[in-house]
TIDRENMI-332362 format. One record per residue (C-alpha): residue number from 1; y, z, x. Coordinates in Angstrom, 3 decimals. Layout:
<k = NUM, Y = Y, Z = Z, X = X>
...
//
This chain:
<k = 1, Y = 120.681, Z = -76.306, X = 59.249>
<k = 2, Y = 119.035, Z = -77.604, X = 62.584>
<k = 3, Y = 115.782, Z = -74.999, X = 63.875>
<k = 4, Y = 118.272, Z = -73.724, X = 66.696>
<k = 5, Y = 120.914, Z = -72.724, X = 64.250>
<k = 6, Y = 118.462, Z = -70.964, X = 62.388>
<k = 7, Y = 116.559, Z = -69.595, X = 65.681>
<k = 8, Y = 120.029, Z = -67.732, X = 66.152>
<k = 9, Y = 121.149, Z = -66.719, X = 62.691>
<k = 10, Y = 117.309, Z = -64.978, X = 62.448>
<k = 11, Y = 117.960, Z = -63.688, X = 65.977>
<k = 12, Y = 120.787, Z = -61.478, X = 64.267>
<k = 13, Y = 119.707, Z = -57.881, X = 63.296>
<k = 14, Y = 122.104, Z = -57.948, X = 60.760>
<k = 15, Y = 119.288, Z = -60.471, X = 58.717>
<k = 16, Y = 116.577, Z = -57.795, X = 58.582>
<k = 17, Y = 118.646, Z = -54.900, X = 56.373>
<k = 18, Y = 118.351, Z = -55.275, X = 52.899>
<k = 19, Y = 114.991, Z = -55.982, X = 50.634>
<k = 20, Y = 112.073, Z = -57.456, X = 52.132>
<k = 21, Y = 108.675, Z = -58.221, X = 50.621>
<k = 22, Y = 105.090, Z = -56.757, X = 52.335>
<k = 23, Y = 103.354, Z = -60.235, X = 51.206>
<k = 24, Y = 100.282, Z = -60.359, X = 50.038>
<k = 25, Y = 97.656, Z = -62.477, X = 51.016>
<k = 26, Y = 96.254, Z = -64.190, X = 47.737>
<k = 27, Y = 92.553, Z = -65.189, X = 48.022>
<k = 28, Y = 90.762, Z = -67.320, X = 45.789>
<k = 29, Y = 86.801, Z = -67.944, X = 46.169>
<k = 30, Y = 86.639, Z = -65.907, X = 49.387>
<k = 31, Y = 89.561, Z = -67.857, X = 51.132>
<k = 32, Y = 92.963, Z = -67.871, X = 51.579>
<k = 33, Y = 94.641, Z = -69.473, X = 48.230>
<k = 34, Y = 97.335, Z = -71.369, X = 49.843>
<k = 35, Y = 98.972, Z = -73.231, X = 46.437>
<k = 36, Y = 99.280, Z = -69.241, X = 45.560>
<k = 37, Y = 101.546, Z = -68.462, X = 48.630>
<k = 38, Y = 103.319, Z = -71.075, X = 48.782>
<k = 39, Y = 104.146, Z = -70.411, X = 44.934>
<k = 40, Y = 105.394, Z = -66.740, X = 45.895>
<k = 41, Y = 107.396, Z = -67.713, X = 48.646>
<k = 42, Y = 109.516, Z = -69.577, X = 46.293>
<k = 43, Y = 109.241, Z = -66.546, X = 43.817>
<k = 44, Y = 110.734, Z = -64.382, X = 46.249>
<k = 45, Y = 113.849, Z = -66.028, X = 47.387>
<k = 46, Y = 114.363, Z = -67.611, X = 44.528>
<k = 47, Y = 114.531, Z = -64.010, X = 43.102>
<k = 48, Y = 116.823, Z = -62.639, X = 46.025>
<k = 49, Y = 114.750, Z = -61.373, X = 48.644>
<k = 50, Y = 116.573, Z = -61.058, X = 51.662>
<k = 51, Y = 113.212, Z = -61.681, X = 54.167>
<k = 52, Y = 109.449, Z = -61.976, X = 53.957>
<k = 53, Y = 106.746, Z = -59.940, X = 55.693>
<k = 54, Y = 103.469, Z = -62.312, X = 56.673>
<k = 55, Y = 99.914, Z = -60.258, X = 57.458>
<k = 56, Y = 101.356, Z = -57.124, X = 57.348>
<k = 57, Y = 98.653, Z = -53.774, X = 55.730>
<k = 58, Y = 99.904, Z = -55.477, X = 52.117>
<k = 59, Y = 98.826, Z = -58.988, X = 53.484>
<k = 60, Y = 94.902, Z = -57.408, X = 54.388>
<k = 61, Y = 95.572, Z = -57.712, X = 57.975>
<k = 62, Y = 92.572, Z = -55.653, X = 58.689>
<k = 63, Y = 90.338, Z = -58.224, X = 57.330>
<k = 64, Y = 91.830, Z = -61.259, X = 57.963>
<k = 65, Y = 89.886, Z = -63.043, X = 60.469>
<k = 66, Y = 92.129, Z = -63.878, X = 64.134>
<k = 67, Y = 92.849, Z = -67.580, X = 63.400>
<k = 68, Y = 93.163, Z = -66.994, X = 59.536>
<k = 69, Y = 95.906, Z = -63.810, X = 60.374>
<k = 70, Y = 98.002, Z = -66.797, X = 62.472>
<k = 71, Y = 97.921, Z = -69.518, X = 59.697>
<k = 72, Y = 99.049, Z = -67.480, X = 56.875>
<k = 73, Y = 102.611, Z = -66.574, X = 59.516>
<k = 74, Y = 102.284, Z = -69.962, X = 59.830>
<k = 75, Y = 102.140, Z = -71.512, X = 56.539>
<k = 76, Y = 104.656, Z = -68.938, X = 55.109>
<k = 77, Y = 107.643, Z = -69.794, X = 57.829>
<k = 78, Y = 106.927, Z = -73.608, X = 56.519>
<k = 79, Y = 106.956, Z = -72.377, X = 53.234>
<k = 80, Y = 109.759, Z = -70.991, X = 53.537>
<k = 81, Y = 111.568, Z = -73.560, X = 55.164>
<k = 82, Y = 114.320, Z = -71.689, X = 57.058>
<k = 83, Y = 115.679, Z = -69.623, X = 53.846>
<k = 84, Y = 115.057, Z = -66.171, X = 54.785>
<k = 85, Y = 113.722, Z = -64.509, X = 57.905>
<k = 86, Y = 109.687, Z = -64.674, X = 58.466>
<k = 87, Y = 108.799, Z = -61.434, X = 60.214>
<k = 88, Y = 105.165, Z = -61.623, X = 61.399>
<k = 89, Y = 102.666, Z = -58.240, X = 61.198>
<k = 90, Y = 101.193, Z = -58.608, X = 64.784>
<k = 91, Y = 100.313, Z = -54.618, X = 65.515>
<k = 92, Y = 97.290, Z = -53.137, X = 66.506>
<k = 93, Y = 95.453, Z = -50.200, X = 68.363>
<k = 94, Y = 94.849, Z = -52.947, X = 71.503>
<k = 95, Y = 97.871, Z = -53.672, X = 73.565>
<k = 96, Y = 96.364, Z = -56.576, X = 74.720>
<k = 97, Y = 95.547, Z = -58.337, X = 71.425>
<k = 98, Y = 98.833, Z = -57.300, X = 69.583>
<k = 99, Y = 100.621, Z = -58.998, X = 72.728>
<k = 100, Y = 98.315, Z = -62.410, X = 71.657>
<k = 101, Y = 98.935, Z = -61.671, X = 68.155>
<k = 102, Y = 102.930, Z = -61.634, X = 68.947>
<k = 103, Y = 102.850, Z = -64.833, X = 71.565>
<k = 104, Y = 101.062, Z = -66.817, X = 68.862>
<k = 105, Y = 103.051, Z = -65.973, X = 66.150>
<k = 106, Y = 106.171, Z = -66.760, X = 68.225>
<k = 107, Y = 104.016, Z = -70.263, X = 68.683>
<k = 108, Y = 104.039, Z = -71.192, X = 65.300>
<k = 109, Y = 107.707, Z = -69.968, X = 64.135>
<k = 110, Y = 107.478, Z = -66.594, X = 63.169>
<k = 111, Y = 111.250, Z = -65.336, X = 63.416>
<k = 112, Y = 110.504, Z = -61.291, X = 64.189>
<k = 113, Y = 107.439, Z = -59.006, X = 64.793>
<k = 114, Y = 106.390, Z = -56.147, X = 63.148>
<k = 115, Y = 104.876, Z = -53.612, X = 64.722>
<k = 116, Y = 102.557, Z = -51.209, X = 63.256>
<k = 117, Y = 101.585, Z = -47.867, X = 65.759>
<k = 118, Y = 98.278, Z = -48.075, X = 67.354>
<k = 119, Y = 95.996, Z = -46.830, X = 64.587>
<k = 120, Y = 92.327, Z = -44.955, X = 65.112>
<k = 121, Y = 93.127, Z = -44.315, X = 68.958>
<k = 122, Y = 95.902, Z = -41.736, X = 68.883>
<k = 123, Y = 97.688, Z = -42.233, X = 71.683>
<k = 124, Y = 100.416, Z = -39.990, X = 73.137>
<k = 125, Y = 104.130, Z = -40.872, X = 72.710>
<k = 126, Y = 104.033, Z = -42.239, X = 76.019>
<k = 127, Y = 101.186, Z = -44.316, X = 75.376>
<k = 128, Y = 103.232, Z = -45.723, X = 72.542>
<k = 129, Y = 106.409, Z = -45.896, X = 74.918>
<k = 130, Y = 104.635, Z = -48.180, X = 77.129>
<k = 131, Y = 102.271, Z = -50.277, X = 74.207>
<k = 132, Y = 105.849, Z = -51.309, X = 72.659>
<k = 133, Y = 107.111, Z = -51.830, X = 75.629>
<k = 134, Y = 104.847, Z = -54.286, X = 76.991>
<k = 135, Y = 105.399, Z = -55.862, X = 73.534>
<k = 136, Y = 109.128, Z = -56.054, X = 73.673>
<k = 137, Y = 108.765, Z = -57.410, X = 77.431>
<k = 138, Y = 106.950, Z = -60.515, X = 76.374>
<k = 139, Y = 109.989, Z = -61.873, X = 73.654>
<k = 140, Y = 113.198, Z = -62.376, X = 72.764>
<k = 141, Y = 112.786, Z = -61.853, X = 69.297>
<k = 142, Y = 113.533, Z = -58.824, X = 67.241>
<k = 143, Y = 110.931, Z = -56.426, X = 66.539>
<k = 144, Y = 110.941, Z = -53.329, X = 64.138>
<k = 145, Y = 108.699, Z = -50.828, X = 64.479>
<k = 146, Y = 106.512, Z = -49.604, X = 61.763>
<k = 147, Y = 105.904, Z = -46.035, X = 61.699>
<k = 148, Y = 102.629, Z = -45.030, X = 58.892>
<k = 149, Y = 101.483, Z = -41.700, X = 59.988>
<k = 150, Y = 99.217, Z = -41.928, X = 56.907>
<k = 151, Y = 97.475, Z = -44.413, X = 57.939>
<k = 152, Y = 97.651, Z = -44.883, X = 61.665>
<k = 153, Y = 97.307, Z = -40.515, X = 62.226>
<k = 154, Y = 100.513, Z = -40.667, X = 64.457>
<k = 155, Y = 104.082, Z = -41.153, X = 63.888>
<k = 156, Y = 106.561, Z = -42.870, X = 66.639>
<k = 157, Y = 108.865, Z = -39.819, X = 67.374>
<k = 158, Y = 112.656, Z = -40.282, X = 67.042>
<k = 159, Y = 112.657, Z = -39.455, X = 70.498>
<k = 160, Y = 109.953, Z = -42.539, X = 70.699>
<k = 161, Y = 112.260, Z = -44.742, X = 69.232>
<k = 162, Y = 115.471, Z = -43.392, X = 71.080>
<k = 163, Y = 113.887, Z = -44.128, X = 74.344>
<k = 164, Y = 112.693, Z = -47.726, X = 72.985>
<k = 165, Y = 115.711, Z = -48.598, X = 72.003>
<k = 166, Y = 117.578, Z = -47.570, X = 75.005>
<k = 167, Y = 115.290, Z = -49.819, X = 77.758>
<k = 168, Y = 114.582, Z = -52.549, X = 74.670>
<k = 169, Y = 117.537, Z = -54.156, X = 72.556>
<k = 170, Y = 115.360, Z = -56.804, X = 70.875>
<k = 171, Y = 113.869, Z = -53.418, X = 69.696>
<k = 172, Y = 116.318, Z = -53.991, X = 66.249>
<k = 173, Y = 115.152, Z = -51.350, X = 63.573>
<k = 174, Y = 111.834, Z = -49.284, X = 62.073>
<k = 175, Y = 110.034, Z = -49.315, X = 58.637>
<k = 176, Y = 109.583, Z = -45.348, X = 58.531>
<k = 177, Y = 107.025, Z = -44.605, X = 56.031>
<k = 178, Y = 106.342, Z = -41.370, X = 56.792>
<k = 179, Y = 107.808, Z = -40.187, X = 53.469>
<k = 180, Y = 110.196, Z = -38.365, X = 55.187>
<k = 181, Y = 113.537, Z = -38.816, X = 54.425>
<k = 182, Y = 114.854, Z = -35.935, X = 57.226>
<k = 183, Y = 113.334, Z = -38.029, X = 59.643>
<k = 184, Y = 115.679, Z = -41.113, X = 58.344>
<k = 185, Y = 118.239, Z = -38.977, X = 58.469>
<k = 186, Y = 117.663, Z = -38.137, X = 62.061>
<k = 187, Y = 116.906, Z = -41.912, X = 62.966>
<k = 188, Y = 120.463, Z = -43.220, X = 61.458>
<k = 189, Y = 122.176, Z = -40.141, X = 63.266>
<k = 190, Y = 120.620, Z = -40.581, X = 66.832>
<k = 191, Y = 120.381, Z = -44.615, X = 66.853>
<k = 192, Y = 123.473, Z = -46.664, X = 67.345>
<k = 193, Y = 124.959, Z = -47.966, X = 64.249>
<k = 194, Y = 123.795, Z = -51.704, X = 65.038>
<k = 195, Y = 119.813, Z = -49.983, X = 64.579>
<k = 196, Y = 118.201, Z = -50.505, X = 61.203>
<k = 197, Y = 116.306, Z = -47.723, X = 59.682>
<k = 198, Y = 113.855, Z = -49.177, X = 56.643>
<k = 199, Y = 112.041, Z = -47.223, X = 53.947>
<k = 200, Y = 108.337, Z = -48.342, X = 53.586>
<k = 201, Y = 108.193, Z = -46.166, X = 50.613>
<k = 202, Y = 109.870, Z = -48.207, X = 47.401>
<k = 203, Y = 109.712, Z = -44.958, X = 45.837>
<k = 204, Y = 112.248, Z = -43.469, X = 48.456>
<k = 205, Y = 114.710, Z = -46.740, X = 49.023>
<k = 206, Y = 117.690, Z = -44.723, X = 46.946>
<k = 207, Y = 116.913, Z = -41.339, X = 49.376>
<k = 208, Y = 116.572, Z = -42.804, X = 52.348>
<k = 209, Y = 119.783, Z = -45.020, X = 51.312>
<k = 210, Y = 121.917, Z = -41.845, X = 50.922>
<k = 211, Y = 121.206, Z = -40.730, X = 54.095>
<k = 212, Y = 122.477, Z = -43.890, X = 55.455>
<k = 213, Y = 119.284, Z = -46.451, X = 55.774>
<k = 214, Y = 119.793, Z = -50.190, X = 55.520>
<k = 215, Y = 116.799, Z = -51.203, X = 53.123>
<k = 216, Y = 113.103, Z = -51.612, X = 52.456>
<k = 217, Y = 110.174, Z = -53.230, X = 53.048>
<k = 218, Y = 108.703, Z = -53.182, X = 49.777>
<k = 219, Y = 105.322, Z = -53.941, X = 48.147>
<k = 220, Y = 106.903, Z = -53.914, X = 44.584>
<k = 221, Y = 108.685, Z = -56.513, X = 45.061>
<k = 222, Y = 105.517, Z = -59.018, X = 44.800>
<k = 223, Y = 105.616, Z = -58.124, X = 41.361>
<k = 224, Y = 109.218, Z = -57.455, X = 40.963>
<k = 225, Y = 111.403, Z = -58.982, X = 43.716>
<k = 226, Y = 114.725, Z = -59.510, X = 41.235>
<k = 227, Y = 114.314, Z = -55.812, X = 40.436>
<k = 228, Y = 113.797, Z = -54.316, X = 43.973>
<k = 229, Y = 116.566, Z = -56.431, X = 45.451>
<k = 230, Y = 118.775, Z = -55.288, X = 42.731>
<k = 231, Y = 118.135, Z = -51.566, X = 43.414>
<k = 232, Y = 118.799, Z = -52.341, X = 47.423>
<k = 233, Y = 121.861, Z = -54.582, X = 46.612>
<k = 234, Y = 123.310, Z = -51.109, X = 44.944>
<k = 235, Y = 122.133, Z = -49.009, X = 47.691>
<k = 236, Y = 123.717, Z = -50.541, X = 50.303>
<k = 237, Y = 126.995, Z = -50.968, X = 47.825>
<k = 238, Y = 126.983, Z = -46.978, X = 47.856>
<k = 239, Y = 127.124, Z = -47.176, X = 44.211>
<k = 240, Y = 123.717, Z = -44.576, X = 43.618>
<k = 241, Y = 124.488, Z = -43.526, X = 40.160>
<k = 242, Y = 123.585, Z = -46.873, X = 38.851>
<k = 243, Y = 120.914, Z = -47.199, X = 41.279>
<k = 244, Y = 119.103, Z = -44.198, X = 40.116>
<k = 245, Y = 119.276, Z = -45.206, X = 36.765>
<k = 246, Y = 117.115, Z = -48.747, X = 37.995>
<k = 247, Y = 115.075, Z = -46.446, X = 40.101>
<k = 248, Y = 113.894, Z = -44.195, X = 37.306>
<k = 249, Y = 113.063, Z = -47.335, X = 34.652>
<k = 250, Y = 110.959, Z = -48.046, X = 38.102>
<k = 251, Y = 109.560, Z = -44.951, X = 39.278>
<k = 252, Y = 106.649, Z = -45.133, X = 37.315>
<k = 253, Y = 105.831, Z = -48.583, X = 38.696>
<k = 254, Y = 106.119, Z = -47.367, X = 42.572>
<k = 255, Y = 103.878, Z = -44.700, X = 41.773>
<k = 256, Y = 101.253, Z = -46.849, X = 39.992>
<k = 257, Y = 100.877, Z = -49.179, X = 42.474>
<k = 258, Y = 99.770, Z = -46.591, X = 44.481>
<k = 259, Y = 96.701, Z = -45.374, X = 41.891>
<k = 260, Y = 94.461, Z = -47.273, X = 44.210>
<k = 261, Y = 94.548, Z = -48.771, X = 47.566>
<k = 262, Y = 97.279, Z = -51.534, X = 48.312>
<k = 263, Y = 97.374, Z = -54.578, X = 47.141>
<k = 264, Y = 94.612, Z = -54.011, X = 44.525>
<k = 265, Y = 97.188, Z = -52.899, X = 41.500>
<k = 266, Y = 100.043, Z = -55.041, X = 42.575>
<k = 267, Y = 97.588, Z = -58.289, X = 42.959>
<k = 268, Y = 96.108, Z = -57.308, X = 39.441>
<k = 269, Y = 99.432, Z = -57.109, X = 37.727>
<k = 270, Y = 100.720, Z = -60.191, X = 39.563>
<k = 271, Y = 97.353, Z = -61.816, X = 38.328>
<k = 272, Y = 98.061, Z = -60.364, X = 34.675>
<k = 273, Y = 101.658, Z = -62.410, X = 34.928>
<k = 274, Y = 99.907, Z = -65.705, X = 36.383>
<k = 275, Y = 101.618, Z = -65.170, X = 39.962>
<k = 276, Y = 98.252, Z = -65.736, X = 41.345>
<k = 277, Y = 95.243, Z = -67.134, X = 40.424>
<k = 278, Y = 92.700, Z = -64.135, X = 41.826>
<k = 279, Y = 92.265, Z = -60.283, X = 41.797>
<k = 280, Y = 90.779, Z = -60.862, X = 44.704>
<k = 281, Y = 90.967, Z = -58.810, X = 47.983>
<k = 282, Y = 88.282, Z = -58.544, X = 50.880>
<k = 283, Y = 85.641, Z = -55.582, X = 51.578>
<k = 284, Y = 85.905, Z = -52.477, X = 52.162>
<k = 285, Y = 88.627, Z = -52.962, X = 49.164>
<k = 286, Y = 87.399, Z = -53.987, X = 45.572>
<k = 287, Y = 88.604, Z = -54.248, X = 41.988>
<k = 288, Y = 90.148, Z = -51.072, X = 40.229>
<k = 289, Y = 88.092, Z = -48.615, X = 38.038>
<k = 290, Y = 88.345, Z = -49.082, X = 34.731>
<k = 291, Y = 90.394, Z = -46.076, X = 33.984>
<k = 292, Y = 92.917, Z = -47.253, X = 36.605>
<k = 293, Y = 92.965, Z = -50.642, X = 35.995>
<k = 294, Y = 94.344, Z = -49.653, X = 32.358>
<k = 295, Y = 96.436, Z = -46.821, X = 33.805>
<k = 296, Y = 98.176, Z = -49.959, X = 35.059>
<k = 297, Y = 98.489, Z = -52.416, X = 32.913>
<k = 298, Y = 100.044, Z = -49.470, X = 30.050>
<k = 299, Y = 102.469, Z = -48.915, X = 32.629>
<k = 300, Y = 103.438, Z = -52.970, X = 33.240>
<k = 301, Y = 103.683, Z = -52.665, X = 29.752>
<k = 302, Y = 106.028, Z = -49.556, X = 29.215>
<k = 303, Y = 108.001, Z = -50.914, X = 31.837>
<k = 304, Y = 108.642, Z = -54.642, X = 30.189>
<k = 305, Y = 109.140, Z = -52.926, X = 26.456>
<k = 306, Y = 112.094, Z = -50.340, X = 28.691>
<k = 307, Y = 113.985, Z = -53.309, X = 30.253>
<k = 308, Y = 113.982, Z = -55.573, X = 26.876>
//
């Protein structure tokens, strides 16, 4: 497929429903292990993820350094070499340098944006009107909003959104991981059909899929992309019986890999498995507890004896 082909089939909204991966970022000896991310590229679609997510909160954007943050979007669109949709984390609580994070991205192939709220400053709903405006102003490409009350301490209303939408097109969807699935409910109701609503929350994709969401942007799927992309394949086929019956031999997993701060459990498990060569994640993050660290590794376990 020639790059403009595939500039216009990853121009297509359509692309970014279904299961996506929240990368990590493996390290190895303080740096970015790039034989590791390379190898999980190839993991995921080779396991039926539908699109990738570089340097977003699962990738340790925080403490990736500037030119580091653009090399890992870069290296995973070659990596991936046209076979799913790159979508590059470029928010932050500057205007300014998520625009720069955005344009250089663009620069080196990323084929959306993600775009966290403005985290630490609080701004008002019109502040966040006009930050992801400016934002949307500056490309072509799609971007899908990432709403993380939890961590950011604001949401991006549905009336947010609405108005977005309205005066943006390129504005295609939102990663809602607010943990509410009324809000989905209200986003799929109030936004045009073509508008893709996203769980953040693996824990939620068969909730927020009965209420009429597209898919998720998933951290599990590191570990487990043939699983998660199973569970979103019979979402989106309506047929939720069988997907709660996945989503319970799961459940236990998306709740685990929340014990302590993301990625630590999901890089130690995919360590465990040989995925990656390193535990490793930067400061103000470190290794689990001890307690945890087997909390996790008896529920890997469960899981793999359930599913034999």
């Amino acid at each position: 497929m020639s790059s403009t082909s595939q500039s216009t089939r990853f121009n297509d909204p359509k692309v970014y429903a279904g299961a996506h991966t929240a990368l990590i970022t493996p390290f190895l000896n303080g740096k970015v292990a790039w034989d590791d991310l390379k190898k999980l590229v190839d993991f995921q679609i080779t396991a039926g993820i539908n699109g990738l997510i570089s340097v977003g909160t699962t990738g340790e954007s925080p403490t990736l350094g500037y030119d580091e943050h653009i090399e890992v979007i870069q290296r995973t669109v070659e990596y991936s070499a046209g076979r799913v949709p790159v979508m590059a984390g470029t928010g932050s609580n500057a205007t300014t340098e998520a625009l720069d994070l955005t344009k250089r991205a663009e620069e080196v192939g990323a084929d959306a944006f993600l775009l966290v709220a403005p985290y630490y400053n609080k701004p008002s709903q019109e502040g966040l009107y006009r930050h992801f405006s400016v934002i949307a102003e500056s490309t072509a490409k799609p971007i899908m909003l990432y709403s993380i009350p939890g961590r950011c301490g604001i949401e991006i209303a549905v009336e947010t959104v609405v108005r977005l939408r309205k005066a943006h097109r390129n504005i295609i969807g939102i990663k809602e991981a607010g943990g509410q699935v009324e809000k989905a409910a209200r986003l799929v109701k109030e936004l045009d059909p073509e508008f893709l609503v996203l769980s953040g929350d693996d824990s939620l994709t068969v909730a927020f899929g009965e209420v009429g969401a597209q898919g998720i942007i998933s951290v599990a799927s590191n570990w487990l992309p043939a699983p998660v992309a199973k569970l979103n394949q019979l979402v989106q086929a309506k047929k939720f019986a069988e997907a709660k019956v996945l989503h319970n031999q799961l459940a236990e997993i998306f709740k685990v890999l929340f014990v302590e701060p993301n990625p630590v459990p999901v890089k130690h498990l995919m360590h465990r498995d040989k995925l990656i060569q390193s535990t490793e994640v930067r400061l103000p993050l470190c290794e689990m507890s001890d307690a945890n660290r087997k909390l996790v590794e008896t529920t890997a376990d469960a899981y793999k004896s359930s599913i034999r």
